[in-house]
N, C-alpha and C positions, 0 to 999 in steps of 0.2 A: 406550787412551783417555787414559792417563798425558800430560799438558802437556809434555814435556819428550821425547815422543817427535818424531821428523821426519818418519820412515817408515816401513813395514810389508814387511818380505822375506816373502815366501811360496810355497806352493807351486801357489798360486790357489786352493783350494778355495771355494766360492761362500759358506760361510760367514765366511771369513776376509775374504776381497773387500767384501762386505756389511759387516762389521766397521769395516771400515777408512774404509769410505765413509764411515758413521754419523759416526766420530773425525775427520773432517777432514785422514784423510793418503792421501799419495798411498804407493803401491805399486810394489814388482819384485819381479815374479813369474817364477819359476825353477819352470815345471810339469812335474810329471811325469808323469800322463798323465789315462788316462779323462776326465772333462768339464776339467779343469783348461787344457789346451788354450785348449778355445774360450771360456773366461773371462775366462784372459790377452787374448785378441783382443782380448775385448766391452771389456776394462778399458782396453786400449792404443786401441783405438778412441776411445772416449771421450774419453779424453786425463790420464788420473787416474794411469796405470801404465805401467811398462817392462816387457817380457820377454825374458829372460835365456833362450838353450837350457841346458839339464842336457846334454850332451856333453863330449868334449876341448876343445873349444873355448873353454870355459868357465874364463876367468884372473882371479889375484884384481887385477888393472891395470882390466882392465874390469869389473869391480864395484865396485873405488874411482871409475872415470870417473864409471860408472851412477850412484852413490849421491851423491856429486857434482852432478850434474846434476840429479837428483831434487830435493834441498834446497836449491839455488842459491838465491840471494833474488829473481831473476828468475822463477821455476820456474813453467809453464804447472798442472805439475804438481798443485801445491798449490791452485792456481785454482780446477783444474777439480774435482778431490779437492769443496772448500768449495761448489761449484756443485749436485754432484749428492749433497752432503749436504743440501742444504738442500730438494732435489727430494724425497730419501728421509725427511725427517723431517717436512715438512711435510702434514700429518693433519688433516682437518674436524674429528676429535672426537677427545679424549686417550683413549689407550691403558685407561687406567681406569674411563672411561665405556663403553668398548667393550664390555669385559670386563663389567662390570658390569650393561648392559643385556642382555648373553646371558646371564647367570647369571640374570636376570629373566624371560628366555624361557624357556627351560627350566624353571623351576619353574611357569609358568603354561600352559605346551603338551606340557609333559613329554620326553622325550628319543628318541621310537621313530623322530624323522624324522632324528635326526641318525646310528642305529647301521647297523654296516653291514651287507650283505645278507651278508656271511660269515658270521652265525648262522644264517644260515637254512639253509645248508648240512649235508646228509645226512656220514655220518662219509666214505664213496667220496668224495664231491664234494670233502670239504673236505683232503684226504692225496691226492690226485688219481690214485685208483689207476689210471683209463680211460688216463690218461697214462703211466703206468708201464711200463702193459701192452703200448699202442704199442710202446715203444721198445724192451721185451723182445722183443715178433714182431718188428721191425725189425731186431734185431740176432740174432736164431736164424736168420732167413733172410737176412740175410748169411753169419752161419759156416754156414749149409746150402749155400748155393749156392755158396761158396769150397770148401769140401771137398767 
């Protein structure tokens, strides 16, 4: 959030993505896997970020281009970055008030609607033995029926 930043490298994680929207920079994202992927998309979609492959391909000539391009004084980049920060921060009621009218809930309705049904769970239900056990018969009558 530092003023003196221009842009955000990452590896896309959706917190760091979110992050960055907030701060008004745009992003290049070099993901390396699980949801990070399809974040880079949503982020290049958008028009806020680049994405870099993590492979051989991967030279440090096109990452000076990329970062280059990103900060230009032209930069779509930065635009869009300031656009859909202004979508993500803009709030009917402050953060404080928020918080503070739930903490007024709760003390006047008490909190059993908010806990979750995982207490109600028998000690079986909640270590999932029914589960366990599947997978044991599944795999004894596998090595049964191999040997």
């Amino acid at each position: 959030g530092h003023q003196a930043t221009k842009l955000f490298i990452t590896h896309g994680g959706l917190n760091s993505i979110i992050e960055s929207v907030n701060h008004k920079k745009p992003i290049i994202v070099v993901p390396i896997g699980i949801d990070q992927i399809s974040n880079a998309a949503m982020a290049v979609k958008k028009g806020y970020a680049l994405t870099m492959p993590l492979d051989n391909s991967l030279s440090v000539n096109d990452f000076i281009t990329n970062i280059k391009n990103v900060i230009a004084a032209n930069s779509t980049y930065k635009k869009n970055a300031e656009f859909y920060s202004e979508i993500l921060r803009d709030k009917p009621v402050a953060v404080g008030k928020r918080v503070s009218r739930l903490i007024e809930q709760v003390l006047e309705y008490g909190d059993n609607h908010l806990r979750s049904s995982a207490f109600e769970l028998n000690a079986l239900q909640f270590f999932m033995f029914d589960v366990f056990a599947a997978i044991i018969a599944v795999f004894i009558f596998v090595v049964v029926f191999i040997f």
